[in-house]
N, CA, C and O of each residue as an XYZ file, in Angstrom:
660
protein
N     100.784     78.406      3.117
C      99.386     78.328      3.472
C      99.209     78.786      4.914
O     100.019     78.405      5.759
N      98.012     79.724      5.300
C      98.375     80.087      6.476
C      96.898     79.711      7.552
O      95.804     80.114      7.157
N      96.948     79.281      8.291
C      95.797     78.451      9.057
C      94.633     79.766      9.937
O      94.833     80.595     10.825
N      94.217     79.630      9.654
C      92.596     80.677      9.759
C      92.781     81.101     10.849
O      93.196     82.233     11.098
N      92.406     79.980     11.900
C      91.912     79.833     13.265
C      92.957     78.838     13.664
O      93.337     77.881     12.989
N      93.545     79.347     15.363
C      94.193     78.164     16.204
C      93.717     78.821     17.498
O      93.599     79.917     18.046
N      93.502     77.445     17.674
C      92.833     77.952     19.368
C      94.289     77.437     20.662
O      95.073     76.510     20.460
N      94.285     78.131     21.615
C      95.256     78.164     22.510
C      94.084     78.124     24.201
O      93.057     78.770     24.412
N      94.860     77.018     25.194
C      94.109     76.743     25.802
C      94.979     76.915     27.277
O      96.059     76.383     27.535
N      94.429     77.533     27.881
C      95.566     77.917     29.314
C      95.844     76.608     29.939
O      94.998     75.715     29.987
N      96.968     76.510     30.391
C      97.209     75.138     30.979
C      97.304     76.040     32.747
O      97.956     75.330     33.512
N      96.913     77.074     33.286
C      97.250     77.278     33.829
C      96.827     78.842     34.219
O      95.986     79.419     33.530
N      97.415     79.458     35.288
C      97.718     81.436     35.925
C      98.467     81.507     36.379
O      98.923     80.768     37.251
N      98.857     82.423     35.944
C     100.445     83.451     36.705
C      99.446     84.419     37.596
O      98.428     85.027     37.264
N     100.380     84.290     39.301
C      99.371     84.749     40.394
C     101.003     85.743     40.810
O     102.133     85.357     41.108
N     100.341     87.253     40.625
C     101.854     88.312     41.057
C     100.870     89.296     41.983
O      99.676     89.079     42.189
N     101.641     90.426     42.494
C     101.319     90.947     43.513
C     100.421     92.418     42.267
O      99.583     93.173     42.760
N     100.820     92.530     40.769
C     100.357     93.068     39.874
C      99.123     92.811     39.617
O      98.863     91.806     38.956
N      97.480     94.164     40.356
C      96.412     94.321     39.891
C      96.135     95.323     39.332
O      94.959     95.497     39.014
N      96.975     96.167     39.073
C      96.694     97.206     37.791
C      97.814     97.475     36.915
O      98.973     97.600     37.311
N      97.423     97.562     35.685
C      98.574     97.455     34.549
C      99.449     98.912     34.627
O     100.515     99.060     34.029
N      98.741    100.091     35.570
C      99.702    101.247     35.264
C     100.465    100.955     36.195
O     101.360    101.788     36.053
N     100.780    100.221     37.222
C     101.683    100.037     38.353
C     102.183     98.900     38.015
O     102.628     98.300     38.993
N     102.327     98.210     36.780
C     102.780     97.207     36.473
C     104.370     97.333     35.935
O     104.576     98.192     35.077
N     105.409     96.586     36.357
C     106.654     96.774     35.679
C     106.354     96.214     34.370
O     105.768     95.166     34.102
N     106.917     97.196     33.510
C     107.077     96.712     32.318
C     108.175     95.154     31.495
O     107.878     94.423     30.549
N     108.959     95.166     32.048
C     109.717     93.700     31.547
C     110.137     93.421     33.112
O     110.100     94.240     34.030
N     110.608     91.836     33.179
C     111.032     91.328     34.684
C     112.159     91.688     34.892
O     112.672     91.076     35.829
N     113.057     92.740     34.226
C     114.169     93.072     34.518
C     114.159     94.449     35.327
O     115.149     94.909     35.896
N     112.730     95.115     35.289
C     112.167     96.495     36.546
C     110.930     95.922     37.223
O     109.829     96.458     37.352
N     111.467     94.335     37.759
C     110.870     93.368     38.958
C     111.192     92.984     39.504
O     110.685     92.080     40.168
N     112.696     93.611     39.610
C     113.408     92.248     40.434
C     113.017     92.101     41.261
O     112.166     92.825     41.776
N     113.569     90.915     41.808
C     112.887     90.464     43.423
C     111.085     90.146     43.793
O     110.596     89.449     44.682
N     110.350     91.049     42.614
C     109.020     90.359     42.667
C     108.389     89.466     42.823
O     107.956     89.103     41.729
N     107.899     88.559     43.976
C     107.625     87.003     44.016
C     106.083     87.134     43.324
O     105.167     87.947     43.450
N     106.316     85.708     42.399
C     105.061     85.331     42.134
C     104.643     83.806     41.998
O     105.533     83.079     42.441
N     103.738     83.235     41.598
C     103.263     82.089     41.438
C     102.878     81.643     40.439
O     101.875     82.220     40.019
N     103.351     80.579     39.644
C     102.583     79.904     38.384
C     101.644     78.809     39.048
O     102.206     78.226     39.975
N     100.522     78.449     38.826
C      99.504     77.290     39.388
C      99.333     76.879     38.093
O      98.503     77.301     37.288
N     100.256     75.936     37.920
C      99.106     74.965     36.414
C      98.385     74.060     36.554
O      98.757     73.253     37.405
N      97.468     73.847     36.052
C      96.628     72.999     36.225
C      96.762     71.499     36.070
O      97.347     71.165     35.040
N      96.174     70.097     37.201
C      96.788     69.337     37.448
C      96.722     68.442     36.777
O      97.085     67.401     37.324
N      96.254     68.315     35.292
C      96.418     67.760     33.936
C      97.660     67.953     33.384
O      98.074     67.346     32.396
N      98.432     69.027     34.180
C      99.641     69.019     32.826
C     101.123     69.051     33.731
O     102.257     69.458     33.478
N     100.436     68.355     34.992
C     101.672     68.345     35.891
C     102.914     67.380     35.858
O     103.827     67.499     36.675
N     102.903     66.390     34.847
C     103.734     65.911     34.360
C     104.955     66.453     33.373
O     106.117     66.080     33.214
N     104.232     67.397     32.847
C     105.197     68.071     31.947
C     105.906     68.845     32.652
O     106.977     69.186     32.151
N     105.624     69.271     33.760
C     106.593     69.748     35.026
C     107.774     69.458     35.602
O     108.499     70.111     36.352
N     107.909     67.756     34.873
C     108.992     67.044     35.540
C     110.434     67.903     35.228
O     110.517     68.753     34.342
N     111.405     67.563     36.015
C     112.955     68.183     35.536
C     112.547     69.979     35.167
O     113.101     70.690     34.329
N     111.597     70.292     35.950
C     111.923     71.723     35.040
C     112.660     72.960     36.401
O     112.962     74.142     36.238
N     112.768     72.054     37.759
C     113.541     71.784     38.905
C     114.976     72.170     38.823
O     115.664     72.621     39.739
N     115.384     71.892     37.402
C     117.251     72.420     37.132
C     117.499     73.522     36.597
O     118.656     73.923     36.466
N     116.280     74.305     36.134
C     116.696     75.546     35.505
C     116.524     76.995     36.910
O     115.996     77.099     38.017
N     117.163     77.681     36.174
C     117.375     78.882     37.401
C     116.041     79.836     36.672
O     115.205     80.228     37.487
N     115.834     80.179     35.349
C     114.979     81.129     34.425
C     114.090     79.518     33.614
O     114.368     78.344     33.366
N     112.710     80.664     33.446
C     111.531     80.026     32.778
C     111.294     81.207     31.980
O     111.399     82.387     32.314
N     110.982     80.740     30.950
C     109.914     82.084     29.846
C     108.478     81.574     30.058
O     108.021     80.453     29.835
N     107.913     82.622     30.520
C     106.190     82.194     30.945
C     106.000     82.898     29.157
O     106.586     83.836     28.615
N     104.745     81.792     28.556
C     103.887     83.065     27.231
C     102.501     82.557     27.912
O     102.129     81.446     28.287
N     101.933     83.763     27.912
C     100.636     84.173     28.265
C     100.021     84.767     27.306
O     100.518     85.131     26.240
N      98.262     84.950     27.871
C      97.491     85.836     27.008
C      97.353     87.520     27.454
O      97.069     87.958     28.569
N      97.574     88.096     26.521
C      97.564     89.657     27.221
C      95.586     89.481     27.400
O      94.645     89.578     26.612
N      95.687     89.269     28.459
C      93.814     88.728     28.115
C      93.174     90.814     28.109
O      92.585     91.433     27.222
N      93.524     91.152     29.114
C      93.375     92.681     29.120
C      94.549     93.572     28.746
O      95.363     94.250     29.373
N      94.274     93.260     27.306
C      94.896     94.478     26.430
C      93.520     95.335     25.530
O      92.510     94.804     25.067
N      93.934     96.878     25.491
C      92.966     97.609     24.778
C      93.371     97.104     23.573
O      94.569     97.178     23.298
N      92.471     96.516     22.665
C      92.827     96.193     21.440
C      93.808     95.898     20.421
O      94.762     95.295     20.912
N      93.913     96.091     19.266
C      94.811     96.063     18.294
C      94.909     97.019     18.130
O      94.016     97.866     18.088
N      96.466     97.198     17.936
C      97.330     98.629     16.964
C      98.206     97.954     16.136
O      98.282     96.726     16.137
N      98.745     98.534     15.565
C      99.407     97.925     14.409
C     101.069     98.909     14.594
O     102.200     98.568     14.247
N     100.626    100.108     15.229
C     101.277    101.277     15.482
C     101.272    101.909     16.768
O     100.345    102.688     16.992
N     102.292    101.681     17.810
C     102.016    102.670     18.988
C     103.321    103.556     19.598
O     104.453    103.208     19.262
N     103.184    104.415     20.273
C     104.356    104.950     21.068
C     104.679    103.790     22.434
O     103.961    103.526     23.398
N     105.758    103.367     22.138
C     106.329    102.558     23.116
C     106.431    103.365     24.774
O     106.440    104.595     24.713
N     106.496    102.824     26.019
C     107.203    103.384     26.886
C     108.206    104.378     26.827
O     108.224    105.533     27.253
N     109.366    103.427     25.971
C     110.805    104.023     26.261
C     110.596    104.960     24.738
O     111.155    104.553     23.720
N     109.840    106.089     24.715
C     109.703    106.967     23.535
C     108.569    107.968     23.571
O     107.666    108.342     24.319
N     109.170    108.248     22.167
C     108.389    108.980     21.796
C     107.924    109.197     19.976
O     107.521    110.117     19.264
N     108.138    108.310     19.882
C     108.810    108.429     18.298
C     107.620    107.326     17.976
O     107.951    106.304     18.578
N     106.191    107.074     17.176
C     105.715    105.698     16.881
C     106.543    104.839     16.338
O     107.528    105.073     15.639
N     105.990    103.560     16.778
C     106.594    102.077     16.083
C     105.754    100.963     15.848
O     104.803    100.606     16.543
N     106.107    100.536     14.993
C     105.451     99.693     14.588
C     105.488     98.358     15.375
O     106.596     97.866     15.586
N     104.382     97.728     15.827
C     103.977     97.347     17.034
C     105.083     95.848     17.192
O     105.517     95.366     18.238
N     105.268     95.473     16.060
C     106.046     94.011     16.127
C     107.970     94.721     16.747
O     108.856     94.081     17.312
N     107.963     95.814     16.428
C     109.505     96.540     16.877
C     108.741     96.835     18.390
O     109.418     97.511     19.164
N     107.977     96.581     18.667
C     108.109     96.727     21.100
C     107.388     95.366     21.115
O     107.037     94.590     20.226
N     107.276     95.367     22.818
C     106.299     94.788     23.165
C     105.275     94.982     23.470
O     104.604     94.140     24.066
N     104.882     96.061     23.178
C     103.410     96.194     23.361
C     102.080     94.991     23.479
O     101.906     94.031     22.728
N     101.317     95.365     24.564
C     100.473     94.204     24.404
C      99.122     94.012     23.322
O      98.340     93.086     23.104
N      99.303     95.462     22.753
C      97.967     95.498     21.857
C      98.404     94.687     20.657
O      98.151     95.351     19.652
N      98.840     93.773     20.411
C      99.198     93.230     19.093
C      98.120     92.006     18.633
O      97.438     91.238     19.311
N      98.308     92.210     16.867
C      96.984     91.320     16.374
C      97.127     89.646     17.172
O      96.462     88.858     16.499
N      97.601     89.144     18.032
C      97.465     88.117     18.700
C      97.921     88.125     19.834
O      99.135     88.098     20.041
N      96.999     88.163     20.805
C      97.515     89.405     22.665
C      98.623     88.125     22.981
O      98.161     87.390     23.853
N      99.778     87.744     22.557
C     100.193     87.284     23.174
C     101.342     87.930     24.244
O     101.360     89.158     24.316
N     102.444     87.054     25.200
C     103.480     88.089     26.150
C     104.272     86.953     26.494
O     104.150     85.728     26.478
N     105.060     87.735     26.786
C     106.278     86.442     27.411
C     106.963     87.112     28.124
O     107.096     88.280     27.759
N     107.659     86.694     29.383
C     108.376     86.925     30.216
C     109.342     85.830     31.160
O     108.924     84.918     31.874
N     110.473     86.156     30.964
C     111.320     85.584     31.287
C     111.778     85.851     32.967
O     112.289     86.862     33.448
N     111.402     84.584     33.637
C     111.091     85.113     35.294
C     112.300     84.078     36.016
O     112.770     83.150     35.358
N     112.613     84.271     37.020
C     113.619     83.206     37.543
C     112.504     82.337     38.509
O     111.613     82.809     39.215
N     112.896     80.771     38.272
C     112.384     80.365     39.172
C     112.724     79.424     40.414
O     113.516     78.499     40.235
N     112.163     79.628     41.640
C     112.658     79.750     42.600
C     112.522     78.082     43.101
O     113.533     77.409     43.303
N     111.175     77.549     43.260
C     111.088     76.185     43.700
C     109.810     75.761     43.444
O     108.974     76.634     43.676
N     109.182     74.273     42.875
C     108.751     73.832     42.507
C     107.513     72.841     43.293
O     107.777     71.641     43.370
N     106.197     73.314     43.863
C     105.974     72.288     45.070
C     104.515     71.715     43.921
O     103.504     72.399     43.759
N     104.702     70.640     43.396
C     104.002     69.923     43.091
C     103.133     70.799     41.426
O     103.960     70.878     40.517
N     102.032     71.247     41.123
C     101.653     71.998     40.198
C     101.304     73.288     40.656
O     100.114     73.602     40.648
N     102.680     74.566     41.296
C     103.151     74.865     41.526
C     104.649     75.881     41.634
O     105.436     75.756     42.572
N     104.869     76.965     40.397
C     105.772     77.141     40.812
C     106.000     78.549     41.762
O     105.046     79.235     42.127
N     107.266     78.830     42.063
C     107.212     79.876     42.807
C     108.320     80.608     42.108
O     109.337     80.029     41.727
N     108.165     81.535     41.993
C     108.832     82.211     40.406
C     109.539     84.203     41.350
O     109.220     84.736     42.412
N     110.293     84.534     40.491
C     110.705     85.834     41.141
C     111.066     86.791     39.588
O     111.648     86.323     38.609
N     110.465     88.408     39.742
C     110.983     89.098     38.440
C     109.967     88.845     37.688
O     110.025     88.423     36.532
N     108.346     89.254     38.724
C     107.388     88.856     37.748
C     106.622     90.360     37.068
O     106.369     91.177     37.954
N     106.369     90.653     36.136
C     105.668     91.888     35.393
C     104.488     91.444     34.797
O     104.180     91.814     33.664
N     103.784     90.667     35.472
C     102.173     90.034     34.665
C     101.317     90.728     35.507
O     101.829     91.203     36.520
N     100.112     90.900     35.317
C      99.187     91.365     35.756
C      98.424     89.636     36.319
O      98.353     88.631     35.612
N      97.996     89.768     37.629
C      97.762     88.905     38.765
C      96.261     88.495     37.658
O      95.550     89.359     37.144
N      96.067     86.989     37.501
C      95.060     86.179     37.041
C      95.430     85.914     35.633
O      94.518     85.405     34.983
N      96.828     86.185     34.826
C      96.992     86.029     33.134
C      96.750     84.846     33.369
O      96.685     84.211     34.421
N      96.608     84.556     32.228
C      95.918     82.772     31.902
C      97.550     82.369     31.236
O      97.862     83.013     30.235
N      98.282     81.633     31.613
C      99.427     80.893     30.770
C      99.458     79.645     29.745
O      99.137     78.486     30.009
N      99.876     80.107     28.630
C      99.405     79.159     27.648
C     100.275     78.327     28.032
O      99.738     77.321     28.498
N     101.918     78.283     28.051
C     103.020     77.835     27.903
C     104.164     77.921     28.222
O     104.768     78.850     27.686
N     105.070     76.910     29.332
C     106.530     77.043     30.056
C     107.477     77.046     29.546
O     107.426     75.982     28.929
N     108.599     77.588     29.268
C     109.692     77.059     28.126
C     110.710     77.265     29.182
O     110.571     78.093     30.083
N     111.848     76.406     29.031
C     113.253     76.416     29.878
C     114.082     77.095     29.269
O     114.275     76.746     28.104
N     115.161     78.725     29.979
C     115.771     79.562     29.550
C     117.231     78.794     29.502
O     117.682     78.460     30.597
N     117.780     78.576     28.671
C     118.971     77.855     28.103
C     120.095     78.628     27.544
O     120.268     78.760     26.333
N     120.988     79.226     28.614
C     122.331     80.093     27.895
C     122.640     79.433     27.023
O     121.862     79.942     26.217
N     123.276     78.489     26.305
C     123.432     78.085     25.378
C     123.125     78.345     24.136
O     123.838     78.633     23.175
N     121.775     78.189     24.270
C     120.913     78.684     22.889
C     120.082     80.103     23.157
O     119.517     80.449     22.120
N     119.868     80.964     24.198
C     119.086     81.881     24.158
C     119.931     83.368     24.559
O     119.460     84.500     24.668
N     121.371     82.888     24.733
C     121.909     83.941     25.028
C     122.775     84.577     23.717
O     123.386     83.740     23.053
N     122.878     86.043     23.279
C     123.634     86.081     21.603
C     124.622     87.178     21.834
O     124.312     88.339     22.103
N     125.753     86.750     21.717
C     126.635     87.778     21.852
C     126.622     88.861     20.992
O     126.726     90.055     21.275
N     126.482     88.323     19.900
C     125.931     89.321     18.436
C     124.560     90.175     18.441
O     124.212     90.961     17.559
N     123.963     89.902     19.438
C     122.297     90.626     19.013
C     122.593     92.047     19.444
O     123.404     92.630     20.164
N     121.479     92.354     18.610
C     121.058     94.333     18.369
C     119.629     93.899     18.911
O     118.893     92.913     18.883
N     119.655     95.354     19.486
C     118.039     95.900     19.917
C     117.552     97.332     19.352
O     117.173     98.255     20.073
N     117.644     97.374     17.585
C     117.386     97.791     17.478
C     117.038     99.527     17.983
O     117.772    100.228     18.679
N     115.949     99.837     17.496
C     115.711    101.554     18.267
C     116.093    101.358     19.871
O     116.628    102.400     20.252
N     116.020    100.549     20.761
C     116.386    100.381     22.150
C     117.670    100.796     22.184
O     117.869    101.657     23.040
N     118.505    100.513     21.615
C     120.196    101.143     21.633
C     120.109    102.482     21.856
O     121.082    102.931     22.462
N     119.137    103.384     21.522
C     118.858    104.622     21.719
C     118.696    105.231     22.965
O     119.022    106.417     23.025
N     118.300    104.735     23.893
C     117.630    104.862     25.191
C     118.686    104.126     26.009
O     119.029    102.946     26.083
N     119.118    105.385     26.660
C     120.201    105.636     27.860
C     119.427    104.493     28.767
O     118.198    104.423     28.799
N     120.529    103.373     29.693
C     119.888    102.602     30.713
C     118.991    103.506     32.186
O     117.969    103.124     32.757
N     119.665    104.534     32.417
C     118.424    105.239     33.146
C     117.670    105.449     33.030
O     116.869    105.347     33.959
N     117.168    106.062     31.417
C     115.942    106.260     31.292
C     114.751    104.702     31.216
O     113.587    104.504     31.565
N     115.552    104.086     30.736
C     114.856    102.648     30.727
C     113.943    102.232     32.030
O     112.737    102.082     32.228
N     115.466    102.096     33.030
C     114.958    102.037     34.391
C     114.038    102.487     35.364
O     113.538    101.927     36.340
N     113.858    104.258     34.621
C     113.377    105.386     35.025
C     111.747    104.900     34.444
O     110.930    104.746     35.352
N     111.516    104.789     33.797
C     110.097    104.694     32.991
C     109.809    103.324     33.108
O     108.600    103.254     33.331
N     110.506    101.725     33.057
C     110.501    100.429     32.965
C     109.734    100.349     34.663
O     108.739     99.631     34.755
N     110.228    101.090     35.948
C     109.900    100.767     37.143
C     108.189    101.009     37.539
O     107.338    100.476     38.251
N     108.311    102.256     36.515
C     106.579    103.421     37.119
C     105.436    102.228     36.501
O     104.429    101.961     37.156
N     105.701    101.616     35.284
C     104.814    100.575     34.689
C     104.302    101.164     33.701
O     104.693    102.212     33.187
N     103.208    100.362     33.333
C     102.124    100.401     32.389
C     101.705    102.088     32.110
O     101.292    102.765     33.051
N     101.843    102.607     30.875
C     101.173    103.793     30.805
C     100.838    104.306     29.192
O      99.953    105.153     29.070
N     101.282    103.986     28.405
C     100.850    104.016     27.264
C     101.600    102.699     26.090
O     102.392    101.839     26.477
N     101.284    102.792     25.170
C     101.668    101.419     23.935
C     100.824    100.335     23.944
O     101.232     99.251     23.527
N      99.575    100.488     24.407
C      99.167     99.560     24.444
C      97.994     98.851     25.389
O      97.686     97.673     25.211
């Protein structure tokens, strides 16, 4: 059974030095060193507690400014269409994003985060703690990405935002 409508409510903004999406790094891995700021809001600053021991956070946000839905786009690292659930593209039927940022220190509702690729004002639905244990896979494939030499990645991942989405 699949539920109609769910509503998602920002607990929060991711505040980065990113105000336009074509100068935007595409994943936090062509950010390094990028400082940014999570401000959540001071209703949910309890759930904040202990989150002080991790080195990485996965921020999910709303792609609030994405051009629409595709179902189908040319990724960055291509040229070849794909089908939108194979990238990250932000045009997808539910704008959501996630990014996995290191974070730096914690001053009250508050964080101070580094390796950020958001565009400055995303609304953040949700914090999750990055856990080698469970999030790291010695076994995983990336798919069509295996294709694409790490320079070119780097090469196109740094310039930002420019088409897929």
């Amino acid at each position: 059974m699949l539920v109609e409508d769910i509503t998602c409510r920002p607990i929060g903004v991711i505040r980065s030095p990113h105000t336009e999406k074509k100068d935007t790094p595409i994943q936090p891995v062509f950010a390094k060193g990028v400082a940014g700021q999570v401000e959540v809001l001071p209703q949910y600053e309890e759930g904040l507690r202990d989150i002080e021991g991790f080195s990485h956070i996965y921020l999910l946000y709303a792609f609030d400014r994405a051009d629409g839905t595709r179902l189908s786009v040319i990724p960055y690292l291509g040229e070849t269409e794909r089908g939108v659930f194979a990238t990250r593209a932000p045009c997808r039927p539910n704008a959501l994003g996630m990014s996995l940022v290191r974070l730096l220190r914690r001053e009250g509702t508050v964080l101070d985060i580094e390796d950020v690729d958001v565009l400055d004002g995303t609304p953040l639905l949700d914090i999750k703690p990055y856990i080698g244990r469970y999030d790291s896979r010695d076994d995983a494939r990336s798919g069509w990405q295996e294709d694409v030499d790490d320079d070119t990645a780097r090469e196109l991942g740094r310039r930002g935002f420019k088409r897929g989405g």
